[in-house]
C-alpha positions as CSV (number, residue, x, y, z in Angstrom):
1,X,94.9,160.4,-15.5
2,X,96.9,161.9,-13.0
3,X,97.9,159.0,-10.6
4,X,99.9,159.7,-8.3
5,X,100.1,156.1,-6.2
6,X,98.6,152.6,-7.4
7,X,96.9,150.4,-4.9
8,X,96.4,146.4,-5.8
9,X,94.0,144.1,-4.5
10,X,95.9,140.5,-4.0
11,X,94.0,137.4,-5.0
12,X,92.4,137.3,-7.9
13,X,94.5,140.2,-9.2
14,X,98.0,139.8,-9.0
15,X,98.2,135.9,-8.0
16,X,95.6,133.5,-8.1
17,X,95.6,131.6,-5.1
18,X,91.6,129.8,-6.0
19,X,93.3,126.0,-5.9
20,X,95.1,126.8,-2.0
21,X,92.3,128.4,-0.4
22,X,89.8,125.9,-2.2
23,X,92.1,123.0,-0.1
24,X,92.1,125.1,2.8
25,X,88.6,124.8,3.0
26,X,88.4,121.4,1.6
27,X,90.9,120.0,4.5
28,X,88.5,121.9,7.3
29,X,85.6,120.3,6.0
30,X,87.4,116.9,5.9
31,X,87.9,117.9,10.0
32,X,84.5,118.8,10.5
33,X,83.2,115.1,8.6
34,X,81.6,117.6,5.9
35,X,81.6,116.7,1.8
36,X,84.3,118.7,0.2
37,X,83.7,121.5,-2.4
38,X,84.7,122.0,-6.1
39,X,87.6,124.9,-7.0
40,X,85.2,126.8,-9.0
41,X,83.0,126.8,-5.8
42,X,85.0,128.1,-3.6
43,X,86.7,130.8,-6.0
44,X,82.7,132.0,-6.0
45,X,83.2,133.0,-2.3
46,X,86.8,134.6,-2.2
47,X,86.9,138.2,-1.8
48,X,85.2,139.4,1.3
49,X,87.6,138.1,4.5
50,X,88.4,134.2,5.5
51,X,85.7,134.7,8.8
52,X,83.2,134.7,5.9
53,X,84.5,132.6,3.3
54,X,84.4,129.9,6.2
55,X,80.8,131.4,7.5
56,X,79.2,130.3,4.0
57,X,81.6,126.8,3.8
58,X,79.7,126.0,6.5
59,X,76.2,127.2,5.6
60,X,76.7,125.5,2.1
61,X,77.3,122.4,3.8
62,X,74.3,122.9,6.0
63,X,76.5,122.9,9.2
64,X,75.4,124.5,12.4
65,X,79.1,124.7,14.2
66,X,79.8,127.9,15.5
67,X,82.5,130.2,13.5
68,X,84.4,130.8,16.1
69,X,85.4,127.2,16.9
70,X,86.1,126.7,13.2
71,X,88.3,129.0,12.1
72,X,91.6,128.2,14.2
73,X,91.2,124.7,12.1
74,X,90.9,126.7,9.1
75,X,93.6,129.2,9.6
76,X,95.7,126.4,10.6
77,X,95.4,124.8,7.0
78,X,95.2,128.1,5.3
79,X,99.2,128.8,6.3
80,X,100.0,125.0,5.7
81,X,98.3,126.3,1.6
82,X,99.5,129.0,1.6
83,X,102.8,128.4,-0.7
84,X,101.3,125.3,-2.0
85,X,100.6,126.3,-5.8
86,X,100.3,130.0,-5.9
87,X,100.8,131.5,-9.5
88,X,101.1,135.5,-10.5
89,X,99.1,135.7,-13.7
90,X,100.2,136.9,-16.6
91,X,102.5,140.2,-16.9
92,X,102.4,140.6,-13.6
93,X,106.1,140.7,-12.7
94,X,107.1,143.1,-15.8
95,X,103.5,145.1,-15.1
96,X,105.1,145.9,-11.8
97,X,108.6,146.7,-12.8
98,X,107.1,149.2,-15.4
99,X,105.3,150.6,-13.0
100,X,107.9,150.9,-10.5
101,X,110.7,152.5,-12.9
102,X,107.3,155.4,-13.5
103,X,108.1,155.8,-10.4
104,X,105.0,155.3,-8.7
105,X,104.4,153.9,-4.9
106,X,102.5,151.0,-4.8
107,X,100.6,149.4,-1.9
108,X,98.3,146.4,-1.6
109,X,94.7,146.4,0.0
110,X,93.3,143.1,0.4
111,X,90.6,141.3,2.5
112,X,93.5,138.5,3.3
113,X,95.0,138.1,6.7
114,X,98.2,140.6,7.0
115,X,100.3,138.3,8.4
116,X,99.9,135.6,5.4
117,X,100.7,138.5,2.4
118,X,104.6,139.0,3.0
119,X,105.6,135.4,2.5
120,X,103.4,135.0,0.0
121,X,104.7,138.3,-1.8
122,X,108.1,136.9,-1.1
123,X,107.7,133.4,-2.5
124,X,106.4,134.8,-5.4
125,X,109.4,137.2,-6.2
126,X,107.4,140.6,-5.9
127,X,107.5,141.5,-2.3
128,X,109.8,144.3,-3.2
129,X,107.5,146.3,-5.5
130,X,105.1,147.2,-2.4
131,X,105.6,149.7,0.0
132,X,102.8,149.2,2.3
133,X,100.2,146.4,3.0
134,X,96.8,146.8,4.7
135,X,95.2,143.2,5.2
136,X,91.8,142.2,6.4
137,X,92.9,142.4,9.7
138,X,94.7,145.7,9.9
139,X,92.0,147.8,10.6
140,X,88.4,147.2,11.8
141,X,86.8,147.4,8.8
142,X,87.5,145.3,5.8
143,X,86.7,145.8,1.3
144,X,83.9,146.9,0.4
145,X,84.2,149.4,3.2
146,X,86.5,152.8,2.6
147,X,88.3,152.5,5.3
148,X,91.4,150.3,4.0
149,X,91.8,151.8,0.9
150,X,91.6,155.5,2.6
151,X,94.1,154.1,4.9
152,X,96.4,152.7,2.0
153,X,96.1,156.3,0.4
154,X,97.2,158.0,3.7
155,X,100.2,155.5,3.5
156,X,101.0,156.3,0.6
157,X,100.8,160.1,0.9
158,X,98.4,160.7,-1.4
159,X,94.7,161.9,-1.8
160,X,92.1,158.8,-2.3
161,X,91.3,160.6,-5.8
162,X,95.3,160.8,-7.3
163,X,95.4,156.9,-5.8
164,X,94.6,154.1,-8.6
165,X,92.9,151.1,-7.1
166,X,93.2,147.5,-9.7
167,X,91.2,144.8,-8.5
168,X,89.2,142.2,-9.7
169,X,85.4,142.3,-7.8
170,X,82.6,143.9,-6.6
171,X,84.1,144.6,-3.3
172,X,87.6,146.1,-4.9
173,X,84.4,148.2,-6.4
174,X,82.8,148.8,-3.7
175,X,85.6,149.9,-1.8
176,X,86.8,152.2,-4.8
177,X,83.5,154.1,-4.1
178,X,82.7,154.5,-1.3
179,X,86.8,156.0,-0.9
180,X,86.2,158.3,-4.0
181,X,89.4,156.4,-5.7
182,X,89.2,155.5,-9.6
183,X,89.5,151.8,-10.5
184,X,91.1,149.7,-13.1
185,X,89.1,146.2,-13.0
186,X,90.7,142.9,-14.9
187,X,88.7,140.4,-16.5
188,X,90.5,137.5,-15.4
189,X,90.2,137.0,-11.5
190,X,87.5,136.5,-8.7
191,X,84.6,138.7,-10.4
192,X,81.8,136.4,-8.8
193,X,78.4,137.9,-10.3
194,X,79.9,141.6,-11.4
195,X,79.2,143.1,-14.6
196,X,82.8,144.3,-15.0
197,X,81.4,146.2,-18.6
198,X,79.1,147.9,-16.6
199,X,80.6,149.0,-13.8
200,X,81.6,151.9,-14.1
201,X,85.3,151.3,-13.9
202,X,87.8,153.5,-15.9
203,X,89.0,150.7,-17.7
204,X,88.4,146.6,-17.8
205,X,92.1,145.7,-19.0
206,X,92.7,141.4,-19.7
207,X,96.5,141.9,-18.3
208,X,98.4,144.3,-15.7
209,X,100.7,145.0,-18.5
210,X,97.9,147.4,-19.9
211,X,97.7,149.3,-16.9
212,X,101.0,151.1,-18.1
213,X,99.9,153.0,-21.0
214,X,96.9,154.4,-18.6
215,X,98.9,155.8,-16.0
């Protein structure tokens, strides 16, 4: 394929992290006198920043409090989550030491705040395989736009096209486009309503350890 540099998304791809941010949201509706939300419903909203996973909490609940006055209460109990049950799927940790002794750089791109990825990278055990993050916050834009994974790519000294993006959604997708970098989609994360057959991806692969023989 010609890869020259691999660039993950985070949740729904290497960890799932659905049950933590599902009681993040749960404990700032408790706050806000609100009903609470199932798992599977919030996992339908992760993917595109917390500013508007909490937007559509709050619209689902039929809530007219303003965003900005919510989300300190929400980032407060997203930290206190944070390390609260996180898992790395399956193959993940050998995935990544394959890939590192190919010796390819790998970064993560992902729509989470920057400053909650390191410890959970470290408390996980993988921290070391990644030699740059770009979070939600590091630039202005945010997945589906370009921008984070052309940034990513620049990072990693590489072109967009020799970078390999692995995600799990349509904004890992969209972002993919619109930077002109291939993706590698898995079937077992965050996928919401995407048609990961159809979607053009080079490859829908059902663990990270397949990702080896394609690069």
């Amino acid at each position: 394929m010609g890869i020259a540099a691999l660039v993950f998304d985070l949740d729904g791809t290497l960890v799932d992290s659905a049950e933590d941010i599902a009681e993040a949201v749960n404990r700032t509706l408790d706050d806000l006198s609100l009903p609470r939300v199932s798992e599977a419903t919030v996992r339908s909203w992760i993917g595109e920043g917390v500013r508007r996973l909490v937007a559509t909490a709050l619209a689902h609940a039929g809530s007219e409090r303003s965003l900005d006055e919510v989300m300190p209460t929400f980032m407060r109990h997203y930290r206190d989550c944070l390390l609260r049950s996180p898992r790395l799927y399956d193959g993940v940790t050998e995935a990544l030491q394959l890939l590192q002794a190919c010796g390819l750089p790998m970064a993560i791109c992902t729509n989470k705040p920057s400053a909650l990825v390191p410890p959970l990278l470290d408390h996980l055990g993988i921290a070391g395989y990644f030699a740059h993050i770009v979070g939600g916050d590091t630039l202005p834009q945010r997945k589906p736009d370009a921008e984070p994974l052309l940034h990513a790519a620049q990072r990693l000294g590489q072109a967009p096209a020799q970078c390999l993006m692995i995600g799990d959604s349509a904004t890992d997708l969209g972002a993919a486009n619109a930077a002109g970098m291939p993706i590698v989609l898995v079937r077992y994360g965050y996928p919401r309503d995407l048609d990961l057959e159809s979607a053009g991806a080079l490859a829908v692969i059902d663990d990270l350890r397949q990702l080896v023989a394609r690069v």
